[in-house]
DSSP file (Angstrom, degrees, kcal/mol; ACC not computed):
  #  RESIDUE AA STRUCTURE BP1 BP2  ACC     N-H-->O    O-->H-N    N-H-->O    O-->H-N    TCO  KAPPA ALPHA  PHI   PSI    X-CA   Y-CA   Z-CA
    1    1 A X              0   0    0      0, 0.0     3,-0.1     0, 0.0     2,-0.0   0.000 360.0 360.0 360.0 146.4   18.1  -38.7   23.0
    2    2 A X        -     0   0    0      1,-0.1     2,-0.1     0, 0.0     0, 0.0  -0.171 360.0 -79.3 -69.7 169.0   17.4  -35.1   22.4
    3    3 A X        -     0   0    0      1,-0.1     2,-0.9    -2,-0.0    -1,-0.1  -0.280  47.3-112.9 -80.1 147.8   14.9  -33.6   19.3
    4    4 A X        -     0   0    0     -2,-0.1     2,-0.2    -3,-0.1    -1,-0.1  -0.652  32.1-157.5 -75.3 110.6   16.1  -33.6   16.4
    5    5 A X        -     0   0    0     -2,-0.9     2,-0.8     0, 0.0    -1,-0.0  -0.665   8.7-164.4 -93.8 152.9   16.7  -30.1   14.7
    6    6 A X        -     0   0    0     -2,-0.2    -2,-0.0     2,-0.0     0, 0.0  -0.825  21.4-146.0-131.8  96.4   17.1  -29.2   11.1
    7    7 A X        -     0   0    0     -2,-0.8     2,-0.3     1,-0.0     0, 0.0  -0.161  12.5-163.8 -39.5 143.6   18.6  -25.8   10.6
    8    8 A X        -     0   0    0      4,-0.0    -2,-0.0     5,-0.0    -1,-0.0  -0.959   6.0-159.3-133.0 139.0   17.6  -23.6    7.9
    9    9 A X     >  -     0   0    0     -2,-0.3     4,-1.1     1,-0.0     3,-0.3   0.283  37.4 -94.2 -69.1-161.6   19.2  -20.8    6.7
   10   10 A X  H  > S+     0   0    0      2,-0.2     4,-2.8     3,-0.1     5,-0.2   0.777 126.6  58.3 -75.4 -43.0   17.6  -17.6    4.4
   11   11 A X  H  4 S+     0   0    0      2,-0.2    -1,-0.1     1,-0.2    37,-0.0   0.686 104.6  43.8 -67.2  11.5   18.6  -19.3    1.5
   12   12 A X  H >4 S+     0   0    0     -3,-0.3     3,-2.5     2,-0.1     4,-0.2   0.775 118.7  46.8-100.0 -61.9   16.6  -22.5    2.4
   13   13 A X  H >< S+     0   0    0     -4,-1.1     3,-0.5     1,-0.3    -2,-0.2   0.595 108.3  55.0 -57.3  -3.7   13.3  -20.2    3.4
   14   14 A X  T 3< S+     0   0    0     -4,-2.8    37,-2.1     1,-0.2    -1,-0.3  -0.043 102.3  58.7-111.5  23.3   13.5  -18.0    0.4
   15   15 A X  T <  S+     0   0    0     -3,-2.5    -1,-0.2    -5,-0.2     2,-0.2   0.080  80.1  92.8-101.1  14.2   13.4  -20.8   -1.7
   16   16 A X  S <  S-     0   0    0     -3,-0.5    36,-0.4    -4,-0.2     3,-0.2  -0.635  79.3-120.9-106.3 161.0   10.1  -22.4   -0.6
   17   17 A X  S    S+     0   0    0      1,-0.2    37,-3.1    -2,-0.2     2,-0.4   0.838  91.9  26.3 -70.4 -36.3    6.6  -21.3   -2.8
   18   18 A X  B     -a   54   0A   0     35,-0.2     2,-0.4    -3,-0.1    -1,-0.2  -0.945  62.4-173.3-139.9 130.0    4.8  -19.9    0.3
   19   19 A X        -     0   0    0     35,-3.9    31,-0.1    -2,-0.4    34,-0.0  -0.649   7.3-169.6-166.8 147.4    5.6  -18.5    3.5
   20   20 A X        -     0   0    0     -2,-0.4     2,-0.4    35,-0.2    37,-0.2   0.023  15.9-175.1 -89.8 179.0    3.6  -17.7    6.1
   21   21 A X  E     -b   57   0B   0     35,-1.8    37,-2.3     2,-0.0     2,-0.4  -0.973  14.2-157.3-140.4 142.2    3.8  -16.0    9.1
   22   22 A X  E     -b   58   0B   0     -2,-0.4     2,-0.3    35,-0.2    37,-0.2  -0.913  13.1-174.4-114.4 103.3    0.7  -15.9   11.6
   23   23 A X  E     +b   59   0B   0     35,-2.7    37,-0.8    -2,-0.4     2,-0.4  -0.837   7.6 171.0-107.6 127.1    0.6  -12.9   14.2
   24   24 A X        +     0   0    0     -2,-0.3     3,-0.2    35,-0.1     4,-0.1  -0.996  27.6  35.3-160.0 146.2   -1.9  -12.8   16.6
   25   25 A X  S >> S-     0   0    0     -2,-0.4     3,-2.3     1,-0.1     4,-0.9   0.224  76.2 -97.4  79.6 153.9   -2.7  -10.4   20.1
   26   26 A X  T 34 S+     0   0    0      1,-0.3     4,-0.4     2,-0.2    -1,-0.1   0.592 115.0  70.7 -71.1  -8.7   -2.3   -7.5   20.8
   27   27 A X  T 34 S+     0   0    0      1,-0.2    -1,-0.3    -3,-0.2     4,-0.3   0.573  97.4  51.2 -73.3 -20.8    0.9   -8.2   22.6
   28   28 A X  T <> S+     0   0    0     -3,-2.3     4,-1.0     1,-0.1    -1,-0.2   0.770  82.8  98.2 -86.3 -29.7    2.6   -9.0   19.6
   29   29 A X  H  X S+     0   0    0     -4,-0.9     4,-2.8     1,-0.2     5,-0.2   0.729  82.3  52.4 -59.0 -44.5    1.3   -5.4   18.0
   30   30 A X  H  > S+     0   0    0     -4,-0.4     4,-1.9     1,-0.2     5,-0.5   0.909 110.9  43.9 -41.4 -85.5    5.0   -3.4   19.0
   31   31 A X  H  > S+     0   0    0     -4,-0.3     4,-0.7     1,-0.2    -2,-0.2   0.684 109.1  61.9 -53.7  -5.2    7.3   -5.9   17.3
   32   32 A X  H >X S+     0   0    0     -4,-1.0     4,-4.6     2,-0.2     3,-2.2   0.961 109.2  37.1 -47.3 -79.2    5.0   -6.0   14.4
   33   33 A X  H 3X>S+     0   0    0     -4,-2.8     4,-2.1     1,-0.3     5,-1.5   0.879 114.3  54.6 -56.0 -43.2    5.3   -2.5   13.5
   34   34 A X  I 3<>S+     0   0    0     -4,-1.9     5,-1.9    -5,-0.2    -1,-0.3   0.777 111.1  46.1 -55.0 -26.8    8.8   -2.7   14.4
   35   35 A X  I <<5S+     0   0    0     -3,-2.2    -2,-0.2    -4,-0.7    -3,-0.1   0.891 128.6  29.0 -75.0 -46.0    9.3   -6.0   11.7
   36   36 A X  I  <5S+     0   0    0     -4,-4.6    -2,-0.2    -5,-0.2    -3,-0.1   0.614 137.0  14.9-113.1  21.5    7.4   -4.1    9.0
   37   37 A X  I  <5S+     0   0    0     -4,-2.1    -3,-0.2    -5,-0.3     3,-0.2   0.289 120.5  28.9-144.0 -11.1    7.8   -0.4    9.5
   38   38 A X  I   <S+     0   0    0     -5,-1.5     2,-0.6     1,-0.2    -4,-0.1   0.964 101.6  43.7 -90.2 -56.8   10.7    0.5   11.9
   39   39 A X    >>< -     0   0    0     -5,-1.9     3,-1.1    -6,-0.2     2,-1.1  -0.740  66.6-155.4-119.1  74.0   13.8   -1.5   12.4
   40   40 A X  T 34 S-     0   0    0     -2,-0.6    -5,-0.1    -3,-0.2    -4,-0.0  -0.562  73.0  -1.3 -23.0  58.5   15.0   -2.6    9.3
   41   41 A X  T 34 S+     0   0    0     -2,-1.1    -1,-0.2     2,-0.1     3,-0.1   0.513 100.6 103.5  59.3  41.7   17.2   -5.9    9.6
   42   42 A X  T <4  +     0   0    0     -3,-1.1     2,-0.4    -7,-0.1    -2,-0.1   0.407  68.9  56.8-118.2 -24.7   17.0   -6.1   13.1
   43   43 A X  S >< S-     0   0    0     -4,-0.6     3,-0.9    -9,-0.1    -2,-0.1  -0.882  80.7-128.4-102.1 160.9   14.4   -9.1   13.4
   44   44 A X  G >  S+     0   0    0     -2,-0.4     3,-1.7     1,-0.2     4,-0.2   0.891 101.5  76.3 -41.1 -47.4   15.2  -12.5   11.7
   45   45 A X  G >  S+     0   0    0      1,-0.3     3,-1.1     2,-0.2    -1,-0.2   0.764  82.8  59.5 -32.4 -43.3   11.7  -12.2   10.1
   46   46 A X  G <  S+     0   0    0     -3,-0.9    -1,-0.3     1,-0.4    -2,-0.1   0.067  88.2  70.4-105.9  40.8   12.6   -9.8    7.7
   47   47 A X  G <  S+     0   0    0     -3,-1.7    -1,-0.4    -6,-0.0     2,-0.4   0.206  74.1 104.6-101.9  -2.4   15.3  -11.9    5.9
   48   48 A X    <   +     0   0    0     -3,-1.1     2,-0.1    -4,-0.2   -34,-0.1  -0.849  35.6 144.3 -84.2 113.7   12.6  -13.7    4.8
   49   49 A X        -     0   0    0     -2,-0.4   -35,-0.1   -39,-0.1    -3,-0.0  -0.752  41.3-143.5-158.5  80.7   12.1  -12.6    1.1
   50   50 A X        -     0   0    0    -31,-0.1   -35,-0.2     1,-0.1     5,-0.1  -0.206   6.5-146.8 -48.1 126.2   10.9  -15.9   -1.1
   51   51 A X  S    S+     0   0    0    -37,-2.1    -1,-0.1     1,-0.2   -36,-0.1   0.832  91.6  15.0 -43.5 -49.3   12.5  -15.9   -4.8
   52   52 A X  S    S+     0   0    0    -36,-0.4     2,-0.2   -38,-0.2    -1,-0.2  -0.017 125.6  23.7-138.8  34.4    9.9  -17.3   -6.4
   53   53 A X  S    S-     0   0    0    -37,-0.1     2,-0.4   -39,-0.1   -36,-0.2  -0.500  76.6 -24.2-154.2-125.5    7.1  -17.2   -4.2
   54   54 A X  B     -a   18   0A   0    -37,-3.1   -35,-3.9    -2,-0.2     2,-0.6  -0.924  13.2-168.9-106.8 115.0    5.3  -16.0   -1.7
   55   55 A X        -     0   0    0     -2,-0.4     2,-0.5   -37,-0.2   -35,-0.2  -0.874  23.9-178.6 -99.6 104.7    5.3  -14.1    1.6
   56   56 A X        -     0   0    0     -2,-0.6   -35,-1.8     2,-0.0     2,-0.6  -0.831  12.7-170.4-123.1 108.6    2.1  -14.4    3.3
   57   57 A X  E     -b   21   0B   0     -2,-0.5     2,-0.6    17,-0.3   -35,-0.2  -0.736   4.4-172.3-105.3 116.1    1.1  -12.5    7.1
   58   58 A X  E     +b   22   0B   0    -37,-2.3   -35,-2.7    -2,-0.6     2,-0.3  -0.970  27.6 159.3 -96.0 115.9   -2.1  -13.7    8.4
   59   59 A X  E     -b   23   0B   0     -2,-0.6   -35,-0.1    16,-0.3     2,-0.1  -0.951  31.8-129.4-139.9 143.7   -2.2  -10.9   11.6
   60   60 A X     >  -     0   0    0    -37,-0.8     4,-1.3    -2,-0.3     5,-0.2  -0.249  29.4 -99.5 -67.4 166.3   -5.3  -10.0   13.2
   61   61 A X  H  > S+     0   0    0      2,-0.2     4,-0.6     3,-0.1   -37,-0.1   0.877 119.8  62.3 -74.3 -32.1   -6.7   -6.9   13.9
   62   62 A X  H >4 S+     0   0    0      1,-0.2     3,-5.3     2,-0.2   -36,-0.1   0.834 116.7  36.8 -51.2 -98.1   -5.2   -7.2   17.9
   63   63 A X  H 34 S+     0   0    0      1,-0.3    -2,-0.2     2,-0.1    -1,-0.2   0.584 115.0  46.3 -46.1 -18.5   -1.9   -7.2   16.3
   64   64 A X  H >< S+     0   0    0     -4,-1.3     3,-1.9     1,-0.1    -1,-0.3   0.300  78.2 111.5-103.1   0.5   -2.0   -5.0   13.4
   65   65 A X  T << S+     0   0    0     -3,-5.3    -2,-0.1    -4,-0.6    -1,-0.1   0.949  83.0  43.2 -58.6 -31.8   -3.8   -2.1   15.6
   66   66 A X  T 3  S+     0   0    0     -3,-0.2     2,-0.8     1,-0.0    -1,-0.2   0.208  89.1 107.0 -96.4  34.0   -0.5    0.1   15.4
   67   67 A X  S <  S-     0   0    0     -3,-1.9     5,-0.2     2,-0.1   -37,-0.0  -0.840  71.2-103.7-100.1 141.3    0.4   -0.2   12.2
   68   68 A X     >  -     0   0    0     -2,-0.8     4,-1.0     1,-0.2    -1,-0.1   0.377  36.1-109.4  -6.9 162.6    0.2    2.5    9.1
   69   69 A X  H  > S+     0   0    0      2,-0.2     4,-0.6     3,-0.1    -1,-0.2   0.646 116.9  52.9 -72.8 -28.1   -2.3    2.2    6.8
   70   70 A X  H >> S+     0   0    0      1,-0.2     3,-7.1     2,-0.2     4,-0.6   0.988 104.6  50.0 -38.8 -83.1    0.4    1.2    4.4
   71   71 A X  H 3> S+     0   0    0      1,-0.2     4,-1.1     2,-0.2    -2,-0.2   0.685 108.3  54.0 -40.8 -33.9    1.8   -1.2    6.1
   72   72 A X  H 3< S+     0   0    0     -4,-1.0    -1,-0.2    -5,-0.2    -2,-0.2   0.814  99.4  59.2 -55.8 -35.8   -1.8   -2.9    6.7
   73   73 A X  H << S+     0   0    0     -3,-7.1    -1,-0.2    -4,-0.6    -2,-0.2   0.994 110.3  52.7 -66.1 -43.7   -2.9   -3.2    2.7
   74   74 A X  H  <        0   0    0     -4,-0.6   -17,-0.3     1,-0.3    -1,-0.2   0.663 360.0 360.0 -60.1 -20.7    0.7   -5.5    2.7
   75   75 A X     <        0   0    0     -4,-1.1    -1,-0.3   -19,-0.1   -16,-0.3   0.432 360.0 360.0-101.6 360.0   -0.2   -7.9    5.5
């Protein structure tokens, strides 16, 4: 038998209390800035947008090296 998946939809993550995202190399560093400063609804990511809780980006400094200074205090 195959693994078992359990879809979720936005409305299932943006009900939960916390959630994280972890970002990490310098390889990721593009599509960063592109999830939190460019391309507005264009990754999945950024449909994630908790009701009553939390959205929390642990990114390293490899991966945050191009973003704004904005964008940095939010992650």
């Amino acid at each position: 038998r195959g693994k078992t998946r359990l879809p979720l939809a936005y409305p299932d993550w943006n009900a939960t209390a916390k959630l994280l995202f972890l970002v990490s190399g310098a390889d990721k560093s593009e599509t960063l800035r592109q999830v939190l400063e460019v391309l507005p609804g264009f990754y999945p990511a950024q449909g994630m947008k908790p009701v009553h809780g939390r959205l929390i980006w642990f990114v390293d400094r490899q991966a945050a090296r191009l973003l704004s200074q904005a964008a940095r205090s939010d992650v």
